[in-house]
C-alpha positions as protocol buffer text, in pm:
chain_id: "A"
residue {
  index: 1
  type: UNK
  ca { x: -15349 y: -23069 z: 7519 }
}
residue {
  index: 2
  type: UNK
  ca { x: -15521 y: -23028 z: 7891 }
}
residue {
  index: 3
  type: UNK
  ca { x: -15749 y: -22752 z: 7946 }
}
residue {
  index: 4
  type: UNK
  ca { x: -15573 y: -22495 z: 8200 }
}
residue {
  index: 5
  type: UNK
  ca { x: -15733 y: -22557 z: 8554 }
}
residue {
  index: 6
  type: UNK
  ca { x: -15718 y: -22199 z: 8733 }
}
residue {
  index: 7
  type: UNK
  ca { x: -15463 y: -22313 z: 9041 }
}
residue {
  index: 8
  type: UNK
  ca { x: -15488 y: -21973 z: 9278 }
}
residue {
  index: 9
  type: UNK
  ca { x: -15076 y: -21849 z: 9378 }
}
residue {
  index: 10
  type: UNK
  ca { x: -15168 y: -21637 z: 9630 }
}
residue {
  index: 11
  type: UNK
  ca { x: -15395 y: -21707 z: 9911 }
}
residue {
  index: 12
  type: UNK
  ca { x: -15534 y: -21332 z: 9890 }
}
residue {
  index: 13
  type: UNK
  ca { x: -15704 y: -21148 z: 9627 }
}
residue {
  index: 14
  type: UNK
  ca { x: -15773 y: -20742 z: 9630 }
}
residue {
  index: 15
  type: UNK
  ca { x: -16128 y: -20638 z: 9513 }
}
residue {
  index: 16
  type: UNK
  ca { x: -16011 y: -20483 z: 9241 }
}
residue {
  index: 17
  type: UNK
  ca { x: -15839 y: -20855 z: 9130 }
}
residue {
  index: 18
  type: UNK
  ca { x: -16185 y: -21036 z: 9153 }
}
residue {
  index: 19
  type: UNK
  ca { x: -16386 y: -20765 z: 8997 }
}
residue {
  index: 20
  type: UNK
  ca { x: -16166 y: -20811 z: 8699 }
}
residue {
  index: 21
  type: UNK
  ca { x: -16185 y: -21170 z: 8698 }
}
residue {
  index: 22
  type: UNK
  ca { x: -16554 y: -21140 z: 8646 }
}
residue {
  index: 23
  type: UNK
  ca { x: -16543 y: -20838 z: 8427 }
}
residue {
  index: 24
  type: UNK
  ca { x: -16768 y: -20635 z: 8749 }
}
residue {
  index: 25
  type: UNK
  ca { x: -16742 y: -20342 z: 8924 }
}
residue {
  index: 26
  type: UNK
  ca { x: -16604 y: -20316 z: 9291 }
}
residue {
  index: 27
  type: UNK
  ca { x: -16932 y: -20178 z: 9395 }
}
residue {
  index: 28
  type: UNK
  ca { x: -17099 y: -20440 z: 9266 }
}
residue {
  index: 29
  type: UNK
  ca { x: -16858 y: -20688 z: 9448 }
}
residue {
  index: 30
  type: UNK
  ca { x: -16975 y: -20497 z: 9793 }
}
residue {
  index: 31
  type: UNK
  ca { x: -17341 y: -20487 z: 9726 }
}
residue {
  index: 32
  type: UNK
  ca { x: -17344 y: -20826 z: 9650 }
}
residue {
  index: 33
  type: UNK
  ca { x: -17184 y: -20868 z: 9995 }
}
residue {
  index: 34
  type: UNK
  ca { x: -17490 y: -20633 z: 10151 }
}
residue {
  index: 35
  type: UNK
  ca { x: -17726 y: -20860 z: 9960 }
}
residue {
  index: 36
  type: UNK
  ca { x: -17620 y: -21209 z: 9989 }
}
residue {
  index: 37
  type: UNK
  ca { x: -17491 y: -21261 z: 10375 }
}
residue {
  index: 38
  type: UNK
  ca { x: -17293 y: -21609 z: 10281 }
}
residue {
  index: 39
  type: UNK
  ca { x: -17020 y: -21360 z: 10064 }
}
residue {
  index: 40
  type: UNK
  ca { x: -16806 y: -21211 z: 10396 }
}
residue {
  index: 41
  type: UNK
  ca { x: -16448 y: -21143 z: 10274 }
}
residue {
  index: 42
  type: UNK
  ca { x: -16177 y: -21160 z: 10524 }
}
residue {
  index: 43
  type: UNK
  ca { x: -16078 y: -20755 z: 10640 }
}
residue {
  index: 44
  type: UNK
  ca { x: -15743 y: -20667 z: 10744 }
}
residue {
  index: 45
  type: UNK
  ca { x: -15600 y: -20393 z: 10894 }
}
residue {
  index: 46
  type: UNK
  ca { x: -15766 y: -20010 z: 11054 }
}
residue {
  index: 47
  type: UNK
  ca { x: -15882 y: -19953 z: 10689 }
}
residue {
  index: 48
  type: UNK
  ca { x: -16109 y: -20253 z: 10669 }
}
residue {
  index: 49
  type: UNK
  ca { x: -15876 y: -20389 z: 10291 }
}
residue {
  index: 50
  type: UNK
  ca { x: -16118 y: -20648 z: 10209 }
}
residue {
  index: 51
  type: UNK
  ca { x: -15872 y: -20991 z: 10134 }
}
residue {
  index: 52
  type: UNK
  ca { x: -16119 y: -21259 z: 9922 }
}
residue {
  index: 53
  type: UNK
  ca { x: -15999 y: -21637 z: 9926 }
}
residue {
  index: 54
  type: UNK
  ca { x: -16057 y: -21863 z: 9650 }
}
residue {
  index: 55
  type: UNK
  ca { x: -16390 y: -21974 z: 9892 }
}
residue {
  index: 56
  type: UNK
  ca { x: -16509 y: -21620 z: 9872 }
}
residue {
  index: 57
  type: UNK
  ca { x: -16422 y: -21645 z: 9465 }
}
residue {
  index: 58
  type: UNK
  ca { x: -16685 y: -21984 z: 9430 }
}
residue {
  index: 59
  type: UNK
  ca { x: -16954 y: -21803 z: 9640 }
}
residue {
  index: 60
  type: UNK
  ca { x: -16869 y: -21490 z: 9303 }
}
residue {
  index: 61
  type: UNK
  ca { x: -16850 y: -21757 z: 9098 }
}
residue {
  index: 62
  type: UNK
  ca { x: -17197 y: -21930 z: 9217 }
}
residue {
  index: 63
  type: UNK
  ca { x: -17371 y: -21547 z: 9244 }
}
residue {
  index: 64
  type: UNK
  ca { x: -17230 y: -21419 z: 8899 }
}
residue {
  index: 65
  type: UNK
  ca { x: -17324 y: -21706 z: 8697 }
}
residue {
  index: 66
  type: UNK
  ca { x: -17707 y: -21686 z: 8851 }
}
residue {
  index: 67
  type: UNK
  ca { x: -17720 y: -21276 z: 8761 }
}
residue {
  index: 68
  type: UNK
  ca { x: -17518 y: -21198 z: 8536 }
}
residue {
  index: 69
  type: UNK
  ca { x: -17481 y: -21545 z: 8305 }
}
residue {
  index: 70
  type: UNK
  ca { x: -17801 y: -21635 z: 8331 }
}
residue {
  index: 71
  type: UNK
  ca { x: -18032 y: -21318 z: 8381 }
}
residue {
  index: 72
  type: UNK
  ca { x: -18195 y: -21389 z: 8704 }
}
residue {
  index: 73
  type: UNK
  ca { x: -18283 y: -21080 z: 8964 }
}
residue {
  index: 74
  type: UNK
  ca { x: -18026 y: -21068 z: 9300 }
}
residue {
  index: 75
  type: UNK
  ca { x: -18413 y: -21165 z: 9499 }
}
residue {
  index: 76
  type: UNK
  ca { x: -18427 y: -21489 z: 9264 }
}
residue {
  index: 77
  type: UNK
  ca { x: -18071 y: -21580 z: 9272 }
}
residue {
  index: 78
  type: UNK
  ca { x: -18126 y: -21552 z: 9669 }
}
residue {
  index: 79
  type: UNK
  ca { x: -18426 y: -21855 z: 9636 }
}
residue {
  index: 80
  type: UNK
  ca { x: -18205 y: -22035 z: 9414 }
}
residue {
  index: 81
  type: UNK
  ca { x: -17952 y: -22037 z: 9621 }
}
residue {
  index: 82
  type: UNK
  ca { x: -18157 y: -22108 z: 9965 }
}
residue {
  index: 83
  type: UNK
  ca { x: -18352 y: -22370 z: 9793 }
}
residue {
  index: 84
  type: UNK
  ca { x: -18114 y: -22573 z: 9643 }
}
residue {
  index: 85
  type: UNK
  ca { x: -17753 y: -22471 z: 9730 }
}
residue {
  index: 86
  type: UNK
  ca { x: -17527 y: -22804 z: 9623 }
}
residue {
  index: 87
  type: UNK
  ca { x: -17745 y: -22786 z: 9244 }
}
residue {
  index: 88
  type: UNK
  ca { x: -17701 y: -22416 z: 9195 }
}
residue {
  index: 89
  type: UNK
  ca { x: -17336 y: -22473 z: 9296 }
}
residue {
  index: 90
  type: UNK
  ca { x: -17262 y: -22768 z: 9024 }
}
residue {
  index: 91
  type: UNK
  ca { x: -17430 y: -22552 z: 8787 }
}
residue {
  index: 92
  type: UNK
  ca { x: -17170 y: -22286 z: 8784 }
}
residue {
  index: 93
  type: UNK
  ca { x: -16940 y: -22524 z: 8809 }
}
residue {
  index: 94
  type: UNK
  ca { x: -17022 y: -22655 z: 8498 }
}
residue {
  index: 95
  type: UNK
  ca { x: -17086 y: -22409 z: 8285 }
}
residue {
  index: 96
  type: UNK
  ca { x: -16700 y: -22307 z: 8397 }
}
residue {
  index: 97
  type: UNK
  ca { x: -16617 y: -22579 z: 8241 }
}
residue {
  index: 98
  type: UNK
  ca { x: -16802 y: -22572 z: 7945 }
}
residue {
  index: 99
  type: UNK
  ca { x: -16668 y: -22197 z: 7893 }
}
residue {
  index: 100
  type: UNK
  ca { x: -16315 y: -22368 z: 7946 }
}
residue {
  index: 101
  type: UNK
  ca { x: -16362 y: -22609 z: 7687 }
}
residue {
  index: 102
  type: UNK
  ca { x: -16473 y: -22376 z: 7452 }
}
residue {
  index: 103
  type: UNK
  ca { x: -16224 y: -22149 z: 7499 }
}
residue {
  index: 104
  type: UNK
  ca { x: -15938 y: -22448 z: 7445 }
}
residue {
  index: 105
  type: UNK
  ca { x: -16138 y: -22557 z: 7127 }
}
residue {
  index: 106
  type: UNK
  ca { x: -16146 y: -22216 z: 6973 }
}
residue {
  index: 107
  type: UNK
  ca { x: -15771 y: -22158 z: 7012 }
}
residue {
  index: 108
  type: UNK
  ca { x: -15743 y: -22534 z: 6884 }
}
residue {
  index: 109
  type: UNK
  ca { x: -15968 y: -22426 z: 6595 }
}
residue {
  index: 110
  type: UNK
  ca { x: -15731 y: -22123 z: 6561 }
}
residue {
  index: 111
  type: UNK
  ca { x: -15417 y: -22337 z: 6580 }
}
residue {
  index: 112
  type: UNK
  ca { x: -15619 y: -22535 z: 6241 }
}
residue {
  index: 113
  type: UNK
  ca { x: -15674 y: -22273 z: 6026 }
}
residue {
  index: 114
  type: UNK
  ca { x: -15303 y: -22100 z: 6103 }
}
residue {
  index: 115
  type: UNK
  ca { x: -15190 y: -22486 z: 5949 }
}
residue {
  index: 116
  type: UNK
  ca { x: -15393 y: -22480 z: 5619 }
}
């Protein structure tokens, strides 16, 4: 059985879709943007709709697994991030895998015990 890569269908994703893909807040989502200058999601429209890409989900990705995942403060995730970019990036990537994997073996563990 392949694990389920996450393939985006839309091009666009509200605030309120990408807050719930992390399990945040949408303030949170637009502090973060205050605090870390790299995370600019596109705005449409007189009413400023903010419209993230799956770009603006990896930069999430990248700033989520640093403070939330691993603990650090928003001014050390900043120096991680400045310092050394491309390894703070293939962390999060793959820890996304590792929580993929695990999630596949659990339901494969599941899908085991349902047999016996």
């Amino acid at each position: 059985m392949a694990l389920n890569e996450y393939k985006p269908q839309k091009l666009y994703f509200s605030i309120k879709e990408v807050a719930e893909m992390f399990g945040l807040n949408e303030s949170t989502l637009r502090y973060w943007e205050t605090e870390f200058p790299f995370l600019k999601p596109k705005t449409a429209g007189p009413s400023k709709v903010r419209q993230y890409q799956e770009k603006d989900i990896e930069q999430i990705r990248l700033i989520h697994n640093l403070v939330k995942v691993r603990g650090f403060k928003l001014a050390a995730a900043k120096k991680i991030i400045h310092a050394n970019r491309n390894g703070a990036d293939r962390t999060a990537e793959v820890l996304t895998r590792l929580i993929d994997v695990r999630t596949e073996l659990q339901a494969l563990k599941e899908q085991m015990d349902y047999l016996q």
